[in-house]
Structures are given as C-alpha cells and as structure tokens.
C-alpha positions as CSV (number, residue, x, y, z in Angstrom):
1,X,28.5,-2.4,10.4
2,X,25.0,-2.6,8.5
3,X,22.2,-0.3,9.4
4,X,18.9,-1.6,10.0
5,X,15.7,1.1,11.1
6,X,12.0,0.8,10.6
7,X,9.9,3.3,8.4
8,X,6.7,3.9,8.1
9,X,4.5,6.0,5.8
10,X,0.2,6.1,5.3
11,X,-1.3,5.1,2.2
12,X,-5.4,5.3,2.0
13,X,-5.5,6.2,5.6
14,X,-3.4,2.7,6.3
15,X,0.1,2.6,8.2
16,X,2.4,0.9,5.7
17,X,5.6,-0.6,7.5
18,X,8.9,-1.4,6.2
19,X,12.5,-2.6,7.1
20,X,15.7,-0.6,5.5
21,X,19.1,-1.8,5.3
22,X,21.8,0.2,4.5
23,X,25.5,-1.0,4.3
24,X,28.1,0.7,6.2
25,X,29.8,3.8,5.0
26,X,28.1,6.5,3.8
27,X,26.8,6.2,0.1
28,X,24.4,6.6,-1.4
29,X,23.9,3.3,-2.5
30,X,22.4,1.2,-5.3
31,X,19.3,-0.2,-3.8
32,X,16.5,-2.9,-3.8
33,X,12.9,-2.9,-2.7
34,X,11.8,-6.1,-1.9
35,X,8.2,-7.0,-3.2
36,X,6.6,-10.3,-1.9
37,X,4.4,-12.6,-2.9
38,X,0.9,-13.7,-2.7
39,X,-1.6,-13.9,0.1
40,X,-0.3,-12.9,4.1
41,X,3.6,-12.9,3.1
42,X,5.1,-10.4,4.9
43,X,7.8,-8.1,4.4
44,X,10.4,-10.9,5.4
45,X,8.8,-13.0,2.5
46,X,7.1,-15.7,5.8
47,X,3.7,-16.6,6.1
48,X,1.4,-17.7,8.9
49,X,0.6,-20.4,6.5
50,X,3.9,-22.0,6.8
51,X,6.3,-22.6,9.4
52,X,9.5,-20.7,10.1
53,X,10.7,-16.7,10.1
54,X,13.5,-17.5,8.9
55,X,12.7,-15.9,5.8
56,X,14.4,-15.1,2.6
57,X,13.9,-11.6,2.0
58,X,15.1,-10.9,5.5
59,X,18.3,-13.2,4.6
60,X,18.9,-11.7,1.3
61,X,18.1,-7.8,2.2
62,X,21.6,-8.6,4.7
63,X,23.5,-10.1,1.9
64,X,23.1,-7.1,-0.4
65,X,24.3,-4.6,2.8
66,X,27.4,-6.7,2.7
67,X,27.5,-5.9,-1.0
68,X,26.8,-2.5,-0.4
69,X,23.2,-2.9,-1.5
70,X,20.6,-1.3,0.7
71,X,17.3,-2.2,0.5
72,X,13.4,-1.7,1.8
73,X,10.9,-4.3,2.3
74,X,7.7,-4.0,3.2
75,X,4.2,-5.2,4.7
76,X,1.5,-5.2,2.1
77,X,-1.6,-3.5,3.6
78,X,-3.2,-7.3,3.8
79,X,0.1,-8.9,5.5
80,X,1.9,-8.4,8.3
81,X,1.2,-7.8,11.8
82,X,-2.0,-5.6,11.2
83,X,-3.6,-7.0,8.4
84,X,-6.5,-8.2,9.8
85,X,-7.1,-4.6,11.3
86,X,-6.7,-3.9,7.9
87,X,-9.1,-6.4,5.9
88,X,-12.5,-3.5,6.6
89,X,-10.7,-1.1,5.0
90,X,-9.2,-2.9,2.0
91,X,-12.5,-5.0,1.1
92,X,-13.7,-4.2,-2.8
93,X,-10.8,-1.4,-2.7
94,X,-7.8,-4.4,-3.5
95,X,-6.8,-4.5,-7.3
96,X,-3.7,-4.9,-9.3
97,X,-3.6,-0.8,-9.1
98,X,-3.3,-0.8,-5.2
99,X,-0.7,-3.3,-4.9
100,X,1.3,-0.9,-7.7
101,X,0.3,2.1,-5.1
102,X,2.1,0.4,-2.4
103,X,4.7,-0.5,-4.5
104,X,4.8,3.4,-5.6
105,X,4.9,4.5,-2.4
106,X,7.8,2.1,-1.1
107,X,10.3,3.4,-3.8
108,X,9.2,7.2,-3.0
109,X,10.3,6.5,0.7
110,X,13.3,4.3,-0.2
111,X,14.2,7.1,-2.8
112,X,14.4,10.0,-0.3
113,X,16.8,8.3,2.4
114,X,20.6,9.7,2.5
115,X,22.0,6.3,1.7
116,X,20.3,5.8,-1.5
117,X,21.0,6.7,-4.8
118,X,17.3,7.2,-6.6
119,X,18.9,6.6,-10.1
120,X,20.2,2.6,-8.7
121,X,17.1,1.6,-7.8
122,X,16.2,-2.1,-8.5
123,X,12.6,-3.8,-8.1
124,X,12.9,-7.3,-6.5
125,X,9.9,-9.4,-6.7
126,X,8.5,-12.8,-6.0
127,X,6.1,-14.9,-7.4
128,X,2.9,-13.0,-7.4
129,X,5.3,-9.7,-6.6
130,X,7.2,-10.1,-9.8
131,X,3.7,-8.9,-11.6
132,X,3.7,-5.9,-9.4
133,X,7.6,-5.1,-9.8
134,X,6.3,-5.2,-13.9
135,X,3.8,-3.3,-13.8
136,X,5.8,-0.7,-12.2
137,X,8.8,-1.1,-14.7
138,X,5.8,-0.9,-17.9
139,X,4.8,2.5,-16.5
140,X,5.8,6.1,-15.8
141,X,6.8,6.8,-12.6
142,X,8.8,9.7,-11.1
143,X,11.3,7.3,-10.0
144,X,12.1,4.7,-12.5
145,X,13.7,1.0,-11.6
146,X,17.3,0.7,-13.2
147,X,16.5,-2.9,-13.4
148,X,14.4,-5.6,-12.2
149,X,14.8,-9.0,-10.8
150,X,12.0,-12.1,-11.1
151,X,12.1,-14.4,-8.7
152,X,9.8,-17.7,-9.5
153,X,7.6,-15.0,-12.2
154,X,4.1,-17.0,-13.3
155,X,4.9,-17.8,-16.8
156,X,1.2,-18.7,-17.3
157,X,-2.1,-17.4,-16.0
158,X,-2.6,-17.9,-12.3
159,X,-5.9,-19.9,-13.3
160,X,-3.5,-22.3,-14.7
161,X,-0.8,-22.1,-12.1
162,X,-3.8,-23.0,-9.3
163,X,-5.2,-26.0,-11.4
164,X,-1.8,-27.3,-12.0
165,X,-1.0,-26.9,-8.3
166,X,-4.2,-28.5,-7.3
167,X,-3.6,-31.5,-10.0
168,X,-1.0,-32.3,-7.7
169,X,-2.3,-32.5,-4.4
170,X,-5.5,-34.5,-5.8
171,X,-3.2,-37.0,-7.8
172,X,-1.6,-38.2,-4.5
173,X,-5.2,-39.3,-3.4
174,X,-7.8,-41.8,-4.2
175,X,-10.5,-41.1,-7.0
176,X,-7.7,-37.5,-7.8
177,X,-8.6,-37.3,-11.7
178,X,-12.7,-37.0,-10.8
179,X,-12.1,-34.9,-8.2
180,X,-10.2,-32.8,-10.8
181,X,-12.7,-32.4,-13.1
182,X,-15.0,-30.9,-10.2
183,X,-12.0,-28.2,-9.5
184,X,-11.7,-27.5,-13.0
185,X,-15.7,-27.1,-13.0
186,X,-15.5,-24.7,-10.3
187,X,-12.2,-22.5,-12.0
188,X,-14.4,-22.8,-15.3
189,X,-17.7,-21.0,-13.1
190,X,-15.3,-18.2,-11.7
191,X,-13.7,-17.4,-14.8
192,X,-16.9,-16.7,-16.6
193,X,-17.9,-14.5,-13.7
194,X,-20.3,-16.7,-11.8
195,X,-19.6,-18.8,-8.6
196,X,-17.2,-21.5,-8.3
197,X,-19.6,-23.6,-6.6
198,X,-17.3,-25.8,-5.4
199,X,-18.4,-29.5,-5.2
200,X,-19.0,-30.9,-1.2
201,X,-17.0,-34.0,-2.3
202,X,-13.6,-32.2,-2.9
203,X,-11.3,-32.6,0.1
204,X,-10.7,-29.8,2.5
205,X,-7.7,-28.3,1.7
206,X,-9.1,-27.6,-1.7
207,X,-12.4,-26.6,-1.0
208,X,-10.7,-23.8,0.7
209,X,-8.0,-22.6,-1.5
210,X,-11.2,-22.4,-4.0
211,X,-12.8,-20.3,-1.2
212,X,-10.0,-17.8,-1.2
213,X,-10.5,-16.3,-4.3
214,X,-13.7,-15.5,-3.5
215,X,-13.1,-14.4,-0.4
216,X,-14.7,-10.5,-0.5
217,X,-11.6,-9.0,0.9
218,X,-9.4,-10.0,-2.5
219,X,-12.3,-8.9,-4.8
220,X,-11.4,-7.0,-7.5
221,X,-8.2,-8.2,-7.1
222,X,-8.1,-11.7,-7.4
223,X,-10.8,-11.6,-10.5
224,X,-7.8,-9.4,-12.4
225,X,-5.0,-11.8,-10.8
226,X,-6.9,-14.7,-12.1
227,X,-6.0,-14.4,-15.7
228,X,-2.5,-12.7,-15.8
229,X,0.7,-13.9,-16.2
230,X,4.5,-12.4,-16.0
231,X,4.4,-13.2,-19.6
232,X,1.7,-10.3,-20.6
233,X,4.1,-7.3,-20.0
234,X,7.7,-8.8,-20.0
235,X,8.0,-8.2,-23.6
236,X,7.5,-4.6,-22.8
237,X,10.4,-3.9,-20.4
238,X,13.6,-1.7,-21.4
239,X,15.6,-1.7,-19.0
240,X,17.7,-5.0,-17.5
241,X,15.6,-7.5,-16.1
242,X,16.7,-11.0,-14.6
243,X,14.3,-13.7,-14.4
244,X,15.1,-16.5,-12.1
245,X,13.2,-19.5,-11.5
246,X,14.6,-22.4,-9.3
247,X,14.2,-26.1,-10.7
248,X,13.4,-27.2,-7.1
249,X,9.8,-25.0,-7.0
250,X,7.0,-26.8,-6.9
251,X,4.5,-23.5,-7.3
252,X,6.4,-22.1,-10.4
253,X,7.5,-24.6,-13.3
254,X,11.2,-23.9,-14.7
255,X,9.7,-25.3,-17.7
256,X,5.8,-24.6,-18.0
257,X,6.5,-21.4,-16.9
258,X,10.1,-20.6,-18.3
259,X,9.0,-21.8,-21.7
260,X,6.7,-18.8,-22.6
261,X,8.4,-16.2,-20.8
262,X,11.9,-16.8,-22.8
263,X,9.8,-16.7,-26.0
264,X,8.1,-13.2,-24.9
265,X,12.0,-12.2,-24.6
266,X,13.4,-13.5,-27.5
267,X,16.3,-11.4,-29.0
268,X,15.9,-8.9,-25.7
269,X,19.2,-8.4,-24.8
270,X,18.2,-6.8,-21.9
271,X,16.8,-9.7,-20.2
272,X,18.2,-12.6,-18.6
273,X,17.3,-16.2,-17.5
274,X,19.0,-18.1,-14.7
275,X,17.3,-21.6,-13.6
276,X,19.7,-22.3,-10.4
277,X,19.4,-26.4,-9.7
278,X,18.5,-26.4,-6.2
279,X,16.7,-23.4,-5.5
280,X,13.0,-23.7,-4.4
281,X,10.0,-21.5,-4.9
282,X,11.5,-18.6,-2.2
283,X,15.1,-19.3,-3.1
284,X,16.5,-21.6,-0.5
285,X,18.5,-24.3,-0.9
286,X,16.6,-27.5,-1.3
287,X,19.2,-31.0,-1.4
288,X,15.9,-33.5,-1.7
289,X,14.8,-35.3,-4.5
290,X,11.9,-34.0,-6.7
291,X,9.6,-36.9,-4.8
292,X,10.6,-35.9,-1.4
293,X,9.6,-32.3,-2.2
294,X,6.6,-33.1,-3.9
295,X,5.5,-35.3,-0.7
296,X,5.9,-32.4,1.2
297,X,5.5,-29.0,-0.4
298,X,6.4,-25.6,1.0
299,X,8.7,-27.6,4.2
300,X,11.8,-25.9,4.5
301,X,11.2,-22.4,3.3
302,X,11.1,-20.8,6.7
303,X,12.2,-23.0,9.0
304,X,15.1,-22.3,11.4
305,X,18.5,-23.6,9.6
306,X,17.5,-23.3,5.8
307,X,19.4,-20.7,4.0
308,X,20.3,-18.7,0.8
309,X,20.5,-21.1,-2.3
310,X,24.3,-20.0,-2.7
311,X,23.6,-20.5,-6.8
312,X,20.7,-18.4,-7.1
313,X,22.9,-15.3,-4.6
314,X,26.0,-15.6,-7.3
315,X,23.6,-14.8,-9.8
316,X,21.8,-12.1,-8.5
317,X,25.1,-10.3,-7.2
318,X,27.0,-11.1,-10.2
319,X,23.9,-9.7,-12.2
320,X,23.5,-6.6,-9.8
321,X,27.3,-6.1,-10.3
322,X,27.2,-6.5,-14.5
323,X,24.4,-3.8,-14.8
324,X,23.5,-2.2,-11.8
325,X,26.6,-1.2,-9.4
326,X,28.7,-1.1,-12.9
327,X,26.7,2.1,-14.1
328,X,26.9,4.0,-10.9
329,X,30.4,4.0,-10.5
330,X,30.4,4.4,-14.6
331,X,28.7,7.7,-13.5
C-alpha cells in the first residue's frame, strides 16, 4: 500500500505545504516533484478558476507510487488554501527567483525523507512550471534533477501565448479583429513599461485577464514572465529532459510552440519530444473534436470522471523507466 503524509516547511516567514507519496516497500525511491502552473493552481494542479478537484497532479503523483515513484507537490505561496493570507506578504517580493526558491526548497525537503533517493530526483513541471523546473536544471543546486519532464512548456514568449489565446476568444465574437488590435495596443503599452490601458470597449473577460498582469501582487514577476519562453534555457540543459505537449491543448500549441523548442534541441540527444493525440493542456484525455474544445476551453480538466490521458502516462513511465529508474538500479 502507498503512503500519503502532509509536509510542511517556512520559506520567507510563509508556511509552504505539500503532499508526499511514497510507494510501498521501503526504498529509497526515484522521485518527482510536481511543479504547477500559472496563477492559483494548487498543488493538485486545480484552480478556483475552473471546475473540478479532480486534478492531474494528484492522479498522476498515485500512478508513479504504483511505479514505485514517490513524489512531492506542493502549494505555491500564491495558491492554495492560504494564498490570499498570503498576497500582503508576497506583493513586489514575487519574481522568477522566488518561484525557483520554492522550487529549492521542495526538493531540499523531498531530498531528506527515507524513501527517497536524492540522486533520482526528477523535476515535473507544467505549463508556466516547466520555466521554473528549467531554471532549476540551468543552475547549481546542492541537489541536482537527474532529469526533467515538460508538460505543455511555452514555446514562445508568454506575451505571445496571451495574444494568441485572446485572438481566440475575440474571433468567436462580433467586431473580434478591432477589438484585437485594442488588446494588442494594450500588450504593446505593458511591454514598453507603461500601462496597458486597456480600451472600455473590450469585453469583460479580457479586460480582466489584461488586469491581471498588472495586478500589484504579480509585480516583478509577471513583467519578467512576460517575455520568456521554455525556449530561452532549453538549449542549455544536460541532463535528460522530455518535453510533452498534447495536440488537444488549447493554451500551448503542439506546433507554434513545438516548432522552436525542437529547433533549440536540435542534435541534443538528451532531450525528447512526445506530442500524445488526445491529451489536453493538463494531460487528460480529451475524445472531442478540435471545435468542440475550442467552444469550450478548459471543460474537462478537473471535473469528476476525466482521467489520465493513457498515451501521455506510457510515455512518461516508459521515459522515467529508459533514463531514470534504469540508472539507479545500474548503480
């Protein structure tokens, strides 16, 4: 039987918590730590912006105990449970360097449990957490990854990513390639450091994703997010790295994105692509057509009865098994 506890460690004078799995017997294991992605994702990779805890990091972190993978994920300081309790404290301190702190941190703790072998340790990221697994596998840390894994990596700067996003929720309404220009307008203002000034006219829901990034609480952070990509530091990894990216994601483009990060890792035999055909952005399985998810992005990533894309979990384990658990028993 798996084992499942709660850890929890302070970073900045804020409780971090976390979720560890270990697999029965009594190791040490080859492990993951789980980082998610953007905004209030939590540990479990769910979001109070969508429906369902049925989440896939949660899912996943008990298919790798049956593998006899642990694993740790975690609540970023501005997710989870407390993170509006946290929002005081974190407001001008967030960059790029205290997401890699937390990140830090996370493998320290996962590093020092009895079930875990600190040489097998594997960062796991999503989305906006595959920049933080990178940044942590392009520097020196007392506990270095063995590998990472990329799950739905921006191949192109996340001022792109938004405006391509955006492009398709105005499309679907009437008057959508003015009311482009005005979001492009507004992404041209923030980018050369003044702000976005979003135009009255623009709907809603866009005027507030506009409003997010310069929302105090994400400042430095989002101004440094704005203009990165997976792409800047891939080139620079050493050590095994799979990059997956489902062709059912509407957030992350298997080609706009795939494109330029399999030219940054051209002739690296170290990396590996895998583009699983009916995986969407969190790595469920999604049967609809490319209309029916495009009508209705982000349905089905959470919600009770979605599961594992069974494509994208071959991969990972048979990856994990090729370069990962190989090596340990090697040693």
């Amino acid at each position: 039987m798996t084992h499942t506890f709660e850890v929890t460690w302070m970073l900045d004078g804020i409780t971090m918590e976390g979720t560890v799995v270990c697999p029965e017997g009594d190791g040490p294991f080859s492990a993951v730590v789980f980082v998610a992605g953007s905004g209030p994702t939590d540990r479990d990779w769910c979001s109070p912006l969508l429906p369902g805890e049925n989440g896939s990091a949660r899912l996943m972190a008990e298919a790798f105990a049956d593998a006899g993978i642990a694993s740790l994920r975690y609540d970023k300081r501005a997710s989870g449970a407390h993170a509006m309790d946290n929002v005081e404290t974190l407001t001008g301190k967030m960059s790029m360097q205290s997401h890699l702190d937390e990140l830090v941190d996370a493998v320290t703790v996962l590093s020092g449990l009895e079930c875990v072998d600190s040489a097998r340790i594997v960062g796991f990221g999503n989305s906006e957490g595959t920049l933080h697994v990178l940044h942590y596998a392009t520097t020196t840390h007392d506990v270095p990854f063995a590998g990472i894994v990329l799950a739905a990596p921006p191949g192109r700067p996340i001022r792109e990513l938004l405006l391509a996003q955006l492009g398709q929720q105005t499309n679907q309404i009437s008057g959508g390639s003015e009311l482009m220009a005005k979001v492009r307008e507004a992404a041209e203002n923030f980018t050369v450091g003044r702000p976005m000034n979003a135009d009255p006219s623009l709907p809603d829901s866009v005027k507030t994703v506009l409003a997010g990034f310069e929302e105090p609480a994400n400042l430095p952070f989002i101004r440094e997010l704005w203009v990165e990509s997976a792409a800047d530091s891939l080139g620079k990894v050493q050590i095994p790295a799979l990059v997956l990216i489902g062709a059912k994601d509407v957030q992350i483009d298997m080609h706009a994105d795939g494109v330029p990060l399999e030219e940054v890792a051209a002739g690296m035999a170290n990396v590996t692509f895998a583009f699983p055909a009916n995986a969407n952005h969190v790595f469920k399985e999604d049967l609809r057509t490319p209309a029916d998810i495009a009508a209705s992005p982000g349905s089905g990533y959470n919600e009770p009865g979605t599961h594992l894309d069974p494509e994208s979990m071959q991969t990972v384990l048979a990856w994990l098994a090729q370069h990962i658990l190989s090596t340990e028993m090697a040693t």
